[in-house]
PDB file of N, CA, C and O in Angstrom:
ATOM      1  N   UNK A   1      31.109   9.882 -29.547  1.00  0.00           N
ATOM      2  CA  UNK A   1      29.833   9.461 -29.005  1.00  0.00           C
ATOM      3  C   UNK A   1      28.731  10.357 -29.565  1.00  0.00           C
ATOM      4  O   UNK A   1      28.974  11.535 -29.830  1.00  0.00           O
ATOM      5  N   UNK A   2      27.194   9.674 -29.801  1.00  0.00           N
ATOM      6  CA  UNK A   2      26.344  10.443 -30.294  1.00  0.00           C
ATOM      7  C   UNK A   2      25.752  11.373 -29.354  1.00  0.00           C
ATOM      8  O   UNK A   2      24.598  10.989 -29.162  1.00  0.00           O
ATOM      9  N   UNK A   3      26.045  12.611 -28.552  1.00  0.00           N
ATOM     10  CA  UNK A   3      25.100  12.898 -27.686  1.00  0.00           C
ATOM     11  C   UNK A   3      24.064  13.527 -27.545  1.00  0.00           C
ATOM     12  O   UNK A   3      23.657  14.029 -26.498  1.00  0.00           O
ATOM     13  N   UNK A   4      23.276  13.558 -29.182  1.00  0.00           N
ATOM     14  CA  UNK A   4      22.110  13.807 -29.052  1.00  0.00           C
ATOM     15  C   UNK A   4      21.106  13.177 -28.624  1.00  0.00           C
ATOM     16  O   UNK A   4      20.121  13.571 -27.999  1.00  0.00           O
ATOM     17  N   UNK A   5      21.572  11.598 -29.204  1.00  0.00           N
ATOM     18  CA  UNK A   5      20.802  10.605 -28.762  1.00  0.00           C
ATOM     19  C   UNK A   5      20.062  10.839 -27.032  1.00  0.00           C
ATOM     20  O   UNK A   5      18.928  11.169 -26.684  1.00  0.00           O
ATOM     21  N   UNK A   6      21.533  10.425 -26.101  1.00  0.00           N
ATOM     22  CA  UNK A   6      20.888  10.555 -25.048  1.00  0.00           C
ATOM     23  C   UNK A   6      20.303  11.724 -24.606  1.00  0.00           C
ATOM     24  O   UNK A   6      19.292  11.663 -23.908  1.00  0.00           O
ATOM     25  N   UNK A   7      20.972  13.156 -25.025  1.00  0.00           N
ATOM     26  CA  UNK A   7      20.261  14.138 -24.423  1.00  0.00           C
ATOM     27  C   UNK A   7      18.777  14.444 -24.536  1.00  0.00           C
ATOM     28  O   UNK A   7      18.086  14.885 -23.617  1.00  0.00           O
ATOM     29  N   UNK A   8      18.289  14.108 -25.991  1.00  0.00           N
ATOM     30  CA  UNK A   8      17.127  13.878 -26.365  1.00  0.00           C
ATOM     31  C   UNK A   8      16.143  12.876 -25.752  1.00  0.00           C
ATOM     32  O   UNK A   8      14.943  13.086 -25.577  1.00  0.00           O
ATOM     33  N   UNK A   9      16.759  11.853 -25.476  1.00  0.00           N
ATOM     34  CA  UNK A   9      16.047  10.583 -24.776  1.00  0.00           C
ATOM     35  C   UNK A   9      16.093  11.471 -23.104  1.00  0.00           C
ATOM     36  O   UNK A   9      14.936  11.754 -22.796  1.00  0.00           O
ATOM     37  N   UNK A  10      16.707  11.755 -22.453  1.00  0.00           N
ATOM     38  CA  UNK A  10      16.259  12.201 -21.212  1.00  0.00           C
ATOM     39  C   UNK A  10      15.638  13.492 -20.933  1.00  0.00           C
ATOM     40  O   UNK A  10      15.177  13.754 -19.823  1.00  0.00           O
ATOM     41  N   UNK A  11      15.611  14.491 -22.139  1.00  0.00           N
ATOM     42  CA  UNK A  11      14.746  15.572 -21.804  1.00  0.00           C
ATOM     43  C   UNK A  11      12.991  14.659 -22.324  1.00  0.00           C
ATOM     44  O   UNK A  11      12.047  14.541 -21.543  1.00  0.00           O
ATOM     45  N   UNK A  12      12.994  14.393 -23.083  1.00  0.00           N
ATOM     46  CA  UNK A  12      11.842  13.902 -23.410  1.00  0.00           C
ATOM     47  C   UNK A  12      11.291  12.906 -22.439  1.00  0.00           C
ATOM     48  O   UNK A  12      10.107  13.007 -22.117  1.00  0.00           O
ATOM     49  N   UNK A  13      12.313  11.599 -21.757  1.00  0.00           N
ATOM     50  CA  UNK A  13      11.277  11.018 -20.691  1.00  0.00           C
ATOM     51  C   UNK A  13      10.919  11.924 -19.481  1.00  0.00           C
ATOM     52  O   UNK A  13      10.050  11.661 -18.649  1.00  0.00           O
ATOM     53  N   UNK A  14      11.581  12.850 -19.494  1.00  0.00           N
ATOM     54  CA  UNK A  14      11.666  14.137 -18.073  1.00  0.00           C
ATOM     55  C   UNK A  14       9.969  14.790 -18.558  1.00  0.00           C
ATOM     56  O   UNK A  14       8.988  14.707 -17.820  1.00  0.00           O
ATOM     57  N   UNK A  15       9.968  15.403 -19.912  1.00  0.00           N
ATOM     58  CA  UNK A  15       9.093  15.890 -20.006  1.00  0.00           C
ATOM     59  C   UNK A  15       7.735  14.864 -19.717  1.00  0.00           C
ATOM     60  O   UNK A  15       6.970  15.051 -18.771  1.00  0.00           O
ATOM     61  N   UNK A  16       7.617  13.987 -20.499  1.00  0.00           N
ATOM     62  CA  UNK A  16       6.362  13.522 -20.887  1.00  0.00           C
ATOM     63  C   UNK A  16       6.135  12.324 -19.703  1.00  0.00           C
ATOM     64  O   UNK A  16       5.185  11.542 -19.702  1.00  0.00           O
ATOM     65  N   UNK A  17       7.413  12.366 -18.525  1.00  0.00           N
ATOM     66  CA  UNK A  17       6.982  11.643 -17.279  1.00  0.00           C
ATOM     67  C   UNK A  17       6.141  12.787 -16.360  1.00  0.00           C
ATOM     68  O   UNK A  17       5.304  12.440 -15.527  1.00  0.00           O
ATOM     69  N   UNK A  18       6.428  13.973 -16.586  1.00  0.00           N
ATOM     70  CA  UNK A  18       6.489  14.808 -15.602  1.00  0.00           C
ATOM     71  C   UNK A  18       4.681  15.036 -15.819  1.00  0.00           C
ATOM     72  O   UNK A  18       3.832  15.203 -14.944  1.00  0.00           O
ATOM     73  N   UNK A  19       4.497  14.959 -17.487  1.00  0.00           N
ATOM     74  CA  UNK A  19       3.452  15.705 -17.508  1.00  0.00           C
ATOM     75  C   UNK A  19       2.412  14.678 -17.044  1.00  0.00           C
ATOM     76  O   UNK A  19       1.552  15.287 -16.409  1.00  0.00           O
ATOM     77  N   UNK A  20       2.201  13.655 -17.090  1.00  0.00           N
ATOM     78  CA  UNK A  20       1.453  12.515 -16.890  1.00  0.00           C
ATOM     79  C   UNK A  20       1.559  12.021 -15.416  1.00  0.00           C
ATOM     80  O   UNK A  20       0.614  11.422 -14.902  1.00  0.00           O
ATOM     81  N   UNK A  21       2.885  12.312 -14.638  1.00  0.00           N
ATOM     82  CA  UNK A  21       2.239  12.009 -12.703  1.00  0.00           C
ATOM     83  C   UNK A  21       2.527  13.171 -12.307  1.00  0.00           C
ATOM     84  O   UNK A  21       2.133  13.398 -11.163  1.00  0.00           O
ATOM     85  N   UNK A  22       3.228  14.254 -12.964  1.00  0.00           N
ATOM     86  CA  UNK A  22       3.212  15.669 -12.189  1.00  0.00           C
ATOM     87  C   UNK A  22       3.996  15.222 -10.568  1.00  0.00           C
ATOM     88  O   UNK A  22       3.673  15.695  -9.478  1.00  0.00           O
ATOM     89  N   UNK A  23       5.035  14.235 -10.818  1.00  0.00           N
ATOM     90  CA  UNK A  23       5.973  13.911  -9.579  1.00  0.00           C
ATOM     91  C   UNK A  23       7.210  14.252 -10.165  1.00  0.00           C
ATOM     92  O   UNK A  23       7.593  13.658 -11.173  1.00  0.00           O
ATOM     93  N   UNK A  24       8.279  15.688  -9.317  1.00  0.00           N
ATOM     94  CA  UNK A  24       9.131  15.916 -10.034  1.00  0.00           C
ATOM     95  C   UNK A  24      10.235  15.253  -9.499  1.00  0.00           C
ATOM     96  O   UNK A  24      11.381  15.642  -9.727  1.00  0.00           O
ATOM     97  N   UNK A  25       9.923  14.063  -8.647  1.00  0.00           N
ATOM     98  CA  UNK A  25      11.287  12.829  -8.606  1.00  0.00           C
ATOM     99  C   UNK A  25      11.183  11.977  -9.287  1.00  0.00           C
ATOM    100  O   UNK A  25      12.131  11.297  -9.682  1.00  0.00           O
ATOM    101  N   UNK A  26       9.628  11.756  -9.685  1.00  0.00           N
ATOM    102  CA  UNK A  26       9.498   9.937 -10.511  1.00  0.00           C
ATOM    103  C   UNK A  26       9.867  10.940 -12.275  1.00  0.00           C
ATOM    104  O   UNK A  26      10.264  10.283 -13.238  1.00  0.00           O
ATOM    105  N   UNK A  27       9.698  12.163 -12.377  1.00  0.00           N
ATOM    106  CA  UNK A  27      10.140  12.244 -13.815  1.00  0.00           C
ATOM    107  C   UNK A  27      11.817  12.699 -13.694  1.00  0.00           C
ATOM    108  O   UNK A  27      12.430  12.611 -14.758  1.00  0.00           O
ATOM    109  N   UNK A  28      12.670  13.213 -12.395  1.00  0.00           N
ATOM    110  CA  UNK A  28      13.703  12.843 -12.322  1.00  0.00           C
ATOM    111  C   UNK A  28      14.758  11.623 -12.724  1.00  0.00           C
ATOM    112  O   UNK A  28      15.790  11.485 -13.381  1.00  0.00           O
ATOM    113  N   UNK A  29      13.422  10.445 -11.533  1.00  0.00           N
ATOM    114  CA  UNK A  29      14.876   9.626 -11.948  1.00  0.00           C
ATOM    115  C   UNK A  29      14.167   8.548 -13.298  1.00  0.00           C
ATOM    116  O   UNK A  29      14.829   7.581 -13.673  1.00  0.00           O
ATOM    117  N   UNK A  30      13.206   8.760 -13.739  1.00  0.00           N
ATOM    118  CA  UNK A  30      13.082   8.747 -15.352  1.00  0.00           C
ATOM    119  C   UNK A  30      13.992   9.045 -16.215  1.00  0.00           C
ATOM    120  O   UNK A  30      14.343   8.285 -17.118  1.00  0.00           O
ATOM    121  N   UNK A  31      14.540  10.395 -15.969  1.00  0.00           N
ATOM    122  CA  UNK A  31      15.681  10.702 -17.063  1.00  0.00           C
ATOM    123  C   UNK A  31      16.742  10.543 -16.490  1.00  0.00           C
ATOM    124  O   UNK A  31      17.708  11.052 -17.057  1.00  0.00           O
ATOM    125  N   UNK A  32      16.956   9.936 -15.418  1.00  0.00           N
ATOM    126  CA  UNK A  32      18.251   9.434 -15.317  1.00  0.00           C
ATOM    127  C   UNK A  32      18.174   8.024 -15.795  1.00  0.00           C
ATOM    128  O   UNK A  32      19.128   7.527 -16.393  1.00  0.00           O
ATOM    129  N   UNK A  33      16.912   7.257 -15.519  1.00  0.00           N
ATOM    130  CA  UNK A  33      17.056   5.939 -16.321  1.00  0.00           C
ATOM    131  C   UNK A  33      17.557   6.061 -17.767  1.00  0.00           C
ATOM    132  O   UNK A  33      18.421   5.388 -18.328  1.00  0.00           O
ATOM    133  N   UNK A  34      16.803   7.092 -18.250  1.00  0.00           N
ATOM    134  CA  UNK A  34      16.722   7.193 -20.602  1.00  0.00           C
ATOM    135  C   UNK A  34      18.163   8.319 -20.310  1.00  0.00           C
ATOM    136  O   UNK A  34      18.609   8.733 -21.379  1.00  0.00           O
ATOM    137  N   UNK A  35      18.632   8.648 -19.535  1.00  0.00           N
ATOM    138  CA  UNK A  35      20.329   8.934 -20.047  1.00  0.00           C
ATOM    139  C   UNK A  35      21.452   7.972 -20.005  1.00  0.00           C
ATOM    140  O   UNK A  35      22.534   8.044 -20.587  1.00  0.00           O
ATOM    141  N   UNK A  36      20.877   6.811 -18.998  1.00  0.00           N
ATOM    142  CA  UNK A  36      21.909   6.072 -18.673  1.00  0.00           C
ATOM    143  C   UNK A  36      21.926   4.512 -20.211  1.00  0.00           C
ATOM    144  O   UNK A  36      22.730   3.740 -20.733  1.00  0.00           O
ATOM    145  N   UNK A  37      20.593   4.849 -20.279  1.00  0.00           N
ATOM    146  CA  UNK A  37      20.079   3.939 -21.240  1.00  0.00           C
ATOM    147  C   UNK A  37      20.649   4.994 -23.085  1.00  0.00           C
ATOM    148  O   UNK A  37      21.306   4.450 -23.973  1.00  0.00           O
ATOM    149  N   UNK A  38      20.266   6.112 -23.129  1.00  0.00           N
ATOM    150  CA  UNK A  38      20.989   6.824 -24.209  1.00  0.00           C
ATOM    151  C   UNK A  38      22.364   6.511 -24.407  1.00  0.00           C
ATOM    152  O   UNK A  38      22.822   6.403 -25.545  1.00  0.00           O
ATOM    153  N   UNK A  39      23.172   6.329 -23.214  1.00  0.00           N
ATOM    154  CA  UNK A  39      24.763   6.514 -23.409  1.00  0.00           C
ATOM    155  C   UNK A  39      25.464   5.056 -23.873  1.00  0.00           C
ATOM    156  O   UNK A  39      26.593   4.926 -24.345  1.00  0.00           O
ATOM    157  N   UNK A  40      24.231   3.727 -23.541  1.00  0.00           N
ATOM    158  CA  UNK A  40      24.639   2.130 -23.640  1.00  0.00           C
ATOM    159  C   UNK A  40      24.579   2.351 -25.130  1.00  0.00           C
ATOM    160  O   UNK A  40      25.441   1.871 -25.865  1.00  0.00           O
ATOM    161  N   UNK A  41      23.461   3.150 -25.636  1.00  0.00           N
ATOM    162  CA  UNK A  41      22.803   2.503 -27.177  1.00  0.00           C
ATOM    163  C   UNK A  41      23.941   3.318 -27.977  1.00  0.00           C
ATOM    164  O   UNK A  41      24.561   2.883 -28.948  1.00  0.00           O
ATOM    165  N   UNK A  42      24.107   4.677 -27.337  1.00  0.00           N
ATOM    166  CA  UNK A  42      25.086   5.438 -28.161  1.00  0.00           C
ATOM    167  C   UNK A  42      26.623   4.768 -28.528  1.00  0.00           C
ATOM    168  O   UNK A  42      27.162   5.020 -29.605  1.00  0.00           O
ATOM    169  N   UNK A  43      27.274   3.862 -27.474  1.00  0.00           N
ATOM    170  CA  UNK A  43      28.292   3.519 -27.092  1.00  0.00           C
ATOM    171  C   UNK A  43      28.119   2.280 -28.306  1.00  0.00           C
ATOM    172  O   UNK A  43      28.950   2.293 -29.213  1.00  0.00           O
ATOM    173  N   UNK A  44      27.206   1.380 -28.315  1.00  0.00           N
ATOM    174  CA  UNK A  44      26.958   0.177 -29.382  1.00  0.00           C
ATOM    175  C   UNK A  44      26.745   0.476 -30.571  1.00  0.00           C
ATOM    176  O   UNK A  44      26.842  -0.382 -31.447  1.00  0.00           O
ATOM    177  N   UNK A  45      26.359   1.949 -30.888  1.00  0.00           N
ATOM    178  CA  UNK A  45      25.861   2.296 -31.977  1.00  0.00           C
ATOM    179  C   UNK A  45      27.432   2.450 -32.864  1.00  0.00           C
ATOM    180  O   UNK A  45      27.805   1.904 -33.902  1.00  0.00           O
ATOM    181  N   UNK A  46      28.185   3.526 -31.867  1.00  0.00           N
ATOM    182  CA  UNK A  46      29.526   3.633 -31.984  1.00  0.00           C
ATOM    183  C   UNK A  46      30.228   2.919 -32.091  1.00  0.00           C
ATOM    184  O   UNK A  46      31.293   3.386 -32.495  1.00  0.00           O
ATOM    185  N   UNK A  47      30.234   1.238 -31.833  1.00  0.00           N
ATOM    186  CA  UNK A  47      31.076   0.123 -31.862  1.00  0.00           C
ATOM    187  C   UNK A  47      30.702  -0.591 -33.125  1.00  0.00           C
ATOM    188  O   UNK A  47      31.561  -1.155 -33.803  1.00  0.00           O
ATOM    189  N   UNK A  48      29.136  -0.573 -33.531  1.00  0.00           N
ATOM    190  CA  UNK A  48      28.935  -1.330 -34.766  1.00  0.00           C
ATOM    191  C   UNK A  48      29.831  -0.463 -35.800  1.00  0.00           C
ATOM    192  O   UNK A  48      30.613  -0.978 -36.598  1.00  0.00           O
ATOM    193  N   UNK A  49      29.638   0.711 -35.689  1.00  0.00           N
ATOM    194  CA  UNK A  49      29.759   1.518 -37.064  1.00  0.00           C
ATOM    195  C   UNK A  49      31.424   1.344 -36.670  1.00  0.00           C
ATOM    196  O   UNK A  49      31.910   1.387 -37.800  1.00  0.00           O
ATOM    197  N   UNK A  50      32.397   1.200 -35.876  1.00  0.00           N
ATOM    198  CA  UNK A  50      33.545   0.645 -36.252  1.00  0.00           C
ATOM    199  C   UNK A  50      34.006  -0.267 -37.180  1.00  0.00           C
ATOM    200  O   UNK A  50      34.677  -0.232 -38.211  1.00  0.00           O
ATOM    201  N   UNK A  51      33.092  -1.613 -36.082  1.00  0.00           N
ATOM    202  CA  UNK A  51      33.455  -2.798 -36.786  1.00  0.00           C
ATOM    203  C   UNK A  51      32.777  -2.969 -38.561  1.00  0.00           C
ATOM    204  O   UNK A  51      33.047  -3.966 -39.232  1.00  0.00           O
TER     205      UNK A  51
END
């Protein structure tokens, strides 16, 4: 699995949610959305480059 992808995708929506409502739950579960969303794209990314 790629896990830069997602780790990168959820520090970055963490950051640049946080800095723009300064709410440290809405930039919480931000990066839980862009990790859960990192790990789908990583997982497909990983299946093309199989097939």
């Amino acid at each position: 699995m790629n896990w830069p992808l997602p780790t990168g995708l959820t520090i970055g929506t963490f950051i640049g949610t946080y800095i723009v409502t300064q709410s440290f739950v809405q930039a919480l579960f931000g990066a839980i959305g862009a990790l859960a969303a990192g790990i789908v794209i990583s997982f497909l990314m990983r299946n093309k480059k199989r097939n």
